[in-house]
LOTOR-691489 format. One line per 10 residues: their letters; for each residue x negated, y negated, z negated of N, C-alpha, C. Coordinates in steps of 0.05 Angstrom, whole numbers. Layout:
BEGIN
A = X/Y/Z/X/Y/Z/X/Y/Z | ...
//
This chain:
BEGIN
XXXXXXXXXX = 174/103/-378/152/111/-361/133/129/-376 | 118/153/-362/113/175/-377/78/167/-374 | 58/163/-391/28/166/-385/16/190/-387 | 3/200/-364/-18/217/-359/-46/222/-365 | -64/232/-379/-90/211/-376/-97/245/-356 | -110/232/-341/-123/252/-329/-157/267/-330 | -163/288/-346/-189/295/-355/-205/309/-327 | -198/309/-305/-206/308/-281/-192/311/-256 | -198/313/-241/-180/307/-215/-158/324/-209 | -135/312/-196/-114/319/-193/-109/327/-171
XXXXXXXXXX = -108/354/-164/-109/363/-136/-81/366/-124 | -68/346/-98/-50/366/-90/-58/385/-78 | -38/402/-84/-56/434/-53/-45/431/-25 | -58/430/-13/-55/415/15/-24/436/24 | -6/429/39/24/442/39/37/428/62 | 57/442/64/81/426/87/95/430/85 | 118/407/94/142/399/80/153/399/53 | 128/385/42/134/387/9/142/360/0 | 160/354/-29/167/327/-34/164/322/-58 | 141/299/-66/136/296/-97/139/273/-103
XXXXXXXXXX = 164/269/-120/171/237/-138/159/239/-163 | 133/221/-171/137/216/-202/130/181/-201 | 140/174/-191/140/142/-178/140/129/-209 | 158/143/-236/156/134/-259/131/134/-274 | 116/150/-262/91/162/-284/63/142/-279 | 45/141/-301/22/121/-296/6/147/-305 | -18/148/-277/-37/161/-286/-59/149/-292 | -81/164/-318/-102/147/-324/-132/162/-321 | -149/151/-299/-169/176/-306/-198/157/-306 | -198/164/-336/-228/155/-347/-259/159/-341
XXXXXXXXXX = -259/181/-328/-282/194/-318/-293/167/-297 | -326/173/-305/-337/149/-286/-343/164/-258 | -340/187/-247/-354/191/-226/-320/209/-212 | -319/225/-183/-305/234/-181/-271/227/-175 | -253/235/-158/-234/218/-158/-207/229/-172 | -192/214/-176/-165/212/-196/-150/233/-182 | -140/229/-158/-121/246/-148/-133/251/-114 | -137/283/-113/-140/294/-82/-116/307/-67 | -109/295/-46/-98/310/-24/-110/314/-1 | -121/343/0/-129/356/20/-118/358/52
XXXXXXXXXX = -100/362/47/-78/363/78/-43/360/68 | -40/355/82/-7/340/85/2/350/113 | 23/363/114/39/361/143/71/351/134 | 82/337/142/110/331/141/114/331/116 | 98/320/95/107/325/60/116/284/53 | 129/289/37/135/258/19/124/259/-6 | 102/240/-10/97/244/-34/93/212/-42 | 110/206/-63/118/182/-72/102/185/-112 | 78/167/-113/61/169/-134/74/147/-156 | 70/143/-175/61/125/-192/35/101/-191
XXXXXXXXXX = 36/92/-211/4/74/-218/-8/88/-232 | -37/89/-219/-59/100/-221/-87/96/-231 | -91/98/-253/-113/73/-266/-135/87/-263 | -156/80/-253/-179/94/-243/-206/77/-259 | -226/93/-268/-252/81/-275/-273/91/-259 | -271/102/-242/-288/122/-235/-306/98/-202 | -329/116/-203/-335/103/-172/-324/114/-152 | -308/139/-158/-293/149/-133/-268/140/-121 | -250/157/-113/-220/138/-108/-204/140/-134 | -184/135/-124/-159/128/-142/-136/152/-128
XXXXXXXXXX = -142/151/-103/-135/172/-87/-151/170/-60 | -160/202/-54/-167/210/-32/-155/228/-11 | -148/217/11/-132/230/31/-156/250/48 | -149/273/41/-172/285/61/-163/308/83 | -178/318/96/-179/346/110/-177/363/101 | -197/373/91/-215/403/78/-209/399/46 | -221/411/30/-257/410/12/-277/424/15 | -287/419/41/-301/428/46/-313/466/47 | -291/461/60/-295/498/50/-284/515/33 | -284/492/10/-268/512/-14/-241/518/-14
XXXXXXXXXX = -229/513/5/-203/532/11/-197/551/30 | -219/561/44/-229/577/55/-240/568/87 | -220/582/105/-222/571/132/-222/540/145 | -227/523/144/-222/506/161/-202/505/183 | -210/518/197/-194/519/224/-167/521/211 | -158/536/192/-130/554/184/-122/532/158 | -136/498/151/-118/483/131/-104/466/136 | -82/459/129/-52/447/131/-72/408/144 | -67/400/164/-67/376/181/-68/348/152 | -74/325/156/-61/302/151/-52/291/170
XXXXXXXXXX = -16/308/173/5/284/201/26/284/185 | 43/266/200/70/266/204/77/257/170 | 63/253/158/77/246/121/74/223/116 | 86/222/86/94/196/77/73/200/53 | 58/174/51/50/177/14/49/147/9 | 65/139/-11/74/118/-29/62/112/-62 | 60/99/-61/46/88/-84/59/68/-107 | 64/61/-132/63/30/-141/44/18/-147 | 19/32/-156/3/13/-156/-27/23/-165 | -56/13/-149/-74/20/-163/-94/3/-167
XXXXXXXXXX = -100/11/-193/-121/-2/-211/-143/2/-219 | -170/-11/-202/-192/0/-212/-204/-24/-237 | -237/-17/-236/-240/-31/-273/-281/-26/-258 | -270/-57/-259/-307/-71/-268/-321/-70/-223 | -295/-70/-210/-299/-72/-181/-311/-42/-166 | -307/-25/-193/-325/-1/-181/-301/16/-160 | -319/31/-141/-304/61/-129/-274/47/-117 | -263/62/-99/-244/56/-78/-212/59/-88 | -191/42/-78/-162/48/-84/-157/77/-67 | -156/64/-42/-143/85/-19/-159/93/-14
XXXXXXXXXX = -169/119/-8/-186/131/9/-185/142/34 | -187/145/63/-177/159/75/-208/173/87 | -217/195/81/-235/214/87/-237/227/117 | -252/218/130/-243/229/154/-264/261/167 | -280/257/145/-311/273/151/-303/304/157 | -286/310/147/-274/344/156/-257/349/185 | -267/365/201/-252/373/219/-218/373/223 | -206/359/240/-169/362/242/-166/329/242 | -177/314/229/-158/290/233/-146/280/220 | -131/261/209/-114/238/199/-92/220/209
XXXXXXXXXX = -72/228/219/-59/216/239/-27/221/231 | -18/197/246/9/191/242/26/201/222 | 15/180/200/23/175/178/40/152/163 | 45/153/142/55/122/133/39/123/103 | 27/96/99/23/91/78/24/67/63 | 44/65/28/58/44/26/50/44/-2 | 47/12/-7/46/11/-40/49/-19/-43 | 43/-16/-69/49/-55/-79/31/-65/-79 | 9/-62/-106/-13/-84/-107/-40/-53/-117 | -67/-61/-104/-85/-53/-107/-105/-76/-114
XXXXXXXXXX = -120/-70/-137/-131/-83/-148/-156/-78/-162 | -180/-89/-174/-206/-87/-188/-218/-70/-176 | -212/-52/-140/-238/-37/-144/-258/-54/-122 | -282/-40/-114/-295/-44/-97/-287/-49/-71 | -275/-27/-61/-264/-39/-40/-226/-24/-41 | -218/-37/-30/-180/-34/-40/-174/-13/-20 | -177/-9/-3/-163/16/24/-192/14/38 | -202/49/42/-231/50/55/-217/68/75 | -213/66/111/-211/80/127/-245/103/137 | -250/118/135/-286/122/143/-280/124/171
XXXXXXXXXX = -309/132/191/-317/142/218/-299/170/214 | -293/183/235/-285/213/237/-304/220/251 | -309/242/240/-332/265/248/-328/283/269 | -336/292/284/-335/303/310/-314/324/315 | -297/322/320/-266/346/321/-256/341/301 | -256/309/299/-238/291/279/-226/273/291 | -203/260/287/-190/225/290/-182/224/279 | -173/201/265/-150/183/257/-136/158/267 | -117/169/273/-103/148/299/-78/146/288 | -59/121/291/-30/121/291/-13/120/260
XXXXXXXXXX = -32/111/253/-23/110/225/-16/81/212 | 11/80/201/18/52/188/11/48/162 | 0/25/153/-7/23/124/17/-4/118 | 22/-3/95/43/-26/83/29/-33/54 | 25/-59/55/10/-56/32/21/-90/10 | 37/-92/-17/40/-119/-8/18/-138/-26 | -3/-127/-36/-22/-143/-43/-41/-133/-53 | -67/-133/-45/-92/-122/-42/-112/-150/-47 | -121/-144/-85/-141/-168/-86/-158/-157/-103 | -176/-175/-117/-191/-174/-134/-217/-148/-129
XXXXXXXXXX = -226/-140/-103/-233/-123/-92/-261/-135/-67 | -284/-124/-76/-301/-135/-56/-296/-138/-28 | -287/-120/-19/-274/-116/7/-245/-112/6 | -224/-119/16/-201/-113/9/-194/-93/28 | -196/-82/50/-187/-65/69/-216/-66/85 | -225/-37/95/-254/-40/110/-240/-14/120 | -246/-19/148/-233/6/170/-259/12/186 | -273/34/182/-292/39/202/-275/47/234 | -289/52/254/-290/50/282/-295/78/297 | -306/91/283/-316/117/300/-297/139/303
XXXXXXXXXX = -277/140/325/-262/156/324/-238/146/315 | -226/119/310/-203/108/290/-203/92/306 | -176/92/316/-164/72/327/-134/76/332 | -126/51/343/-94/51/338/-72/45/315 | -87/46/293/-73/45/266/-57/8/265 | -36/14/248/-16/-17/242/-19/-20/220 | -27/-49/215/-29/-53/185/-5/-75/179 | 10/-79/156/15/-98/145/5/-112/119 | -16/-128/121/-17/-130/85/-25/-159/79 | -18/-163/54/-28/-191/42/-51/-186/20
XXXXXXXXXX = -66/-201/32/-95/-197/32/-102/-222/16 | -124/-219/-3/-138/-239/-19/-159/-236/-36 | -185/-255/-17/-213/-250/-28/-213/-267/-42 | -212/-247/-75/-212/-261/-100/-240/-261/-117 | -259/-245/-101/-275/-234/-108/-308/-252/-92 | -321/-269/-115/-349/-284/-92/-363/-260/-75 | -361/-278/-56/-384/-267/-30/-363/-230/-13 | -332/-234/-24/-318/-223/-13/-305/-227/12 | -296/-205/25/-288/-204/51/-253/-189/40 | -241/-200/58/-208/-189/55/-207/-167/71
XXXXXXXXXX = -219/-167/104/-202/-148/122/-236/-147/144 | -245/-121/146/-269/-110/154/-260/-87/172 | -268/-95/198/-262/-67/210/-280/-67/236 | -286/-46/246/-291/-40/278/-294/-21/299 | -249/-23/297/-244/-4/308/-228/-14/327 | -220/7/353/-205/-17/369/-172/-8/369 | -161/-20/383/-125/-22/392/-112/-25/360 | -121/-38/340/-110/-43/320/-95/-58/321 | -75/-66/304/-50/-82/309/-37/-87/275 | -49/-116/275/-56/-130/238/-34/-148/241
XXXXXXXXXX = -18/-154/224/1/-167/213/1/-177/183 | -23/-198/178/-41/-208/158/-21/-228/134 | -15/-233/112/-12/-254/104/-39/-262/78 | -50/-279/96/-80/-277/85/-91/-302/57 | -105/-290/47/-117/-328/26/-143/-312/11 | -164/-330/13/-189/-333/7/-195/-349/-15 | -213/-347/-37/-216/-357/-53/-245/-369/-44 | -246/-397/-43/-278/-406/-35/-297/-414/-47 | -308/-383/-61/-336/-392/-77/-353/-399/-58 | -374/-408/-70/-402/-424/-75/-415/-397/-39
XXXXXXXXXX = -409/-376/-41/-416/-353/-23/-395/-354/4 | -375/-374/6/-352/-370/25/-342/-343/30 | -329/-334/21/-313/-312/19/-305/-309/53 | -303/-286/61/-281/-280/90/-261/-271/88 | -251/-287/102/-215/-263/110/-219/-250/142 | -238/-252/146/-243/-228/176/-272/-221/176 | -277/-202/180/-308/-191/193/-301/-171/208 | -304/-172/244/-307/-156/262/-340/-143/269 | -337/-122/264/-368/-106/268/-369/-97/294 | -389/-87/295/-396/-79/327/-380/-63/340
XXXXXXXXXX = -365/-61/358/-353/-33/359/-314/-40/361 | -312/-66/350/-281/-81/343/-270/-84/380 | -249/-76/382/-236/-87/413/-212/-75/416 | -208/-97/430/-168/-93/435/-152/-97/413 | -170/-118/386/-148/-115/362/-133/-136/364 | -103/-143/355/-85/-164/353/-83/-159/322 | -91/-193/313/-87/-199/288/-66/-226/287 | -53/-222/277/-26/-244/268/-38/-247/233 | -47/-279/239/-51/-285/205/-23/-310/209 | -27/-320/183/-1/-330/168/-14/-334/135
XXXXXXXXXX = -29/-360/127/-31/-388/150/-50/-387/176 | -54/-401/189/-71/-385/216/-105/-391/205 | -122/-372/224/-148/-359/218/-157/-401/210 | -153/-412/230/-170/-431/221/-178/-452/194 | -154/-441/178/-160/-442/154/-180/-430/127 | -190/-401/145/-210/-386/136/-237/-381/155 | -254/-375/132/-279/-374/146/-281/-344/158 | -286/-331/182/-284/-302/191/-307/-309/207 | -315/-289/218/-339/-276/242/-329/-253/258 | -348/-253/275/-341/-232/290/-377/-226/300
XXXXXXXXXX = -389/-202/294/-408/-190/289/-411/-182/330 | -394/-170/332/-394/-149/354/-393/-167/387 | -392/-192/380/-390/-200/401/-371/-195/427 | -345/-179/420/-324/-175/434/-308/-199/439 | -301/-196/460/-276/-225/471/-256/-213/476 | -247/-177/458/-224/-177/476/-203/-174/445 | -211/-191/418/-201/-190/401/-176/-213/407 | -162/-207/403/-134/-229/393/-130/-239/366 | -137/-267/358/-127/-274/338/-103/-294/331 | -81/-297/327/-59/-306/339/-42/-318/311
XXXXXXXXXX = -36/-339/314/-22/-355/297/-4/-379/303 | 9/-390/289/34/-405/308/26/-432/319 | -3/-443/309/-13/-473/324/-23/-447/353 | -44/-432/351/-59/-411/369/-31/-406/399 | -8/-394/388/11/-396/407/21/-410/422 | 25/-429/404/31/-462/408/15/-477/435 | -9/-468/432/-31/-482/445/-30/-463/472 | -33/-440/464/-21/-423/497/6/-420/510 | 24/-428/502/52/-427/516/42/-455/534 | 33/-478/516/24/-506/529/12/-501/553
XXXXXXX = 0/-489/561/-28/-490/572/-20/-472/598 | 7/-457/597/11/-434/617/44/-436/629 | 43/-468/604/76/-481/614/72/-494/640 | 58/-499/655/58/-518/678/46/-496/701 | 43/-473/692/37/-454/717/63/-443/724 | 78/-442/713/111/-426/712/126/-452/731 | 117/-474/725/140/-488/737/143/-490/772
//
């Protein structure tokens, strides 16, 4: 396995149909501010990373639109659709700055994508979805994730403009006065395997914010073993587990007969 240290950020140049394996390589970037690795735009590219050791308050990786300009036109830069970006693993240090980033603030969008990795770990928050900004979405996108801990927030999905996205991940607030899975966005569709660590602060494995509706969450063990909220006061969340099922097949078995 080859180490990188990285003395500032790693830009892909935003492209289409491009394919990058260094799945062997560990990158290391010491810098406190600023992020490890940028991708600007993606159309139909595979890009399959390494582990990524990050100190910084920024990401570990940032999926974006633009930079703002600095590649000239807007209107005329390569989409984030249709790609693959893979991961083995990222590592932040002292809870600071984000694993995943997904930036939505530039014009074009974020959409139907896949995104896959193993374990994210020590930062602040583990996968940050933002709001999209006005002649923005991000919709339709799968995340695969198989363990996301040690992270104040472990997955926080803003709502503005985002919706639709599939998650799969195992989730764990390892972290006091942590939350695992934060979002409030709607037609989401969560496939949780969840565990809380219960400090002295009760940790969550759910917080729905204002704004949350139409989401189906499948936990495994079921929610009632964790402490969650729901902020937004929506009834049209689904939270679904095999006593939860159990109890509605019961209940809708004697109308069928």
């Amino acid at each position: 396995m080859a180490t990188r240290h990285l003395g500032h950020t790693l830009l892909v140049p935003d492209a289409a149909n491009c394919v990058i394996d260094v799945q062997g390589t560990y990158f290391r970037y010491a810098a406190k501010t600023g992020d490890a690795i940028l991708i600007p735009g993606m159309l139909r590219c595979r890009y399959h990373l390494g582990t990524i050791e990050s100190h910084s308050d920024g990401a570990a990786i940032r999926v974006t639109r633009t930079l703002d300009g600095d590649l000239g036109d807007p209107a005329h830069q390569t989409p984030g659709q249709m790609s693959v970006l893979t991961f083995t693993g990222l590592i932040g240090q002292q809870h600071r700055g984000t694993g995943l980033l997904l930036d939505n603030a530039q014009p074009g969008g974020i959409t139907v994508n896949r995104f896959i990795g193993t374990d994210i770990a020590g930062f602040h928050t583990g996968v940050r979805v933002t709001d999209a900004s006005a002649g923005s979405k991000c919709d339709t996108n799968y995340f695969w994730f198989h363990f996301i801990c040690e992270c104040h927030t472990c997955s926080y999905e803003s709502g503005h403009r985002v919706d639709s996205n599939v998650w799969s991940v195992n989730v764990d607030a390892t972290v006091n006065q942590g939350t695992a899975i934060r979002t409030s966005t709607r037609y989401g569709r969560w496939d949780v395997i969840m565990g809380t660590y219960h400090f002295e602060g009760q940790n969550l494995a759910i917080l729905l914010d204002p704004g949350a509706a139409h989401n189906i969450i499948t936990m495994h063990p079921p929610p009632e073993k964790f402490a969650h909220r729901n902020r937004g006061g929506n009834e049209t969340i689904v939270l679904l587990s095999a006593p939860r099922l159990k109890q509605l097949l019961q209940t809708i078995a004697p109308a069928t007969r």
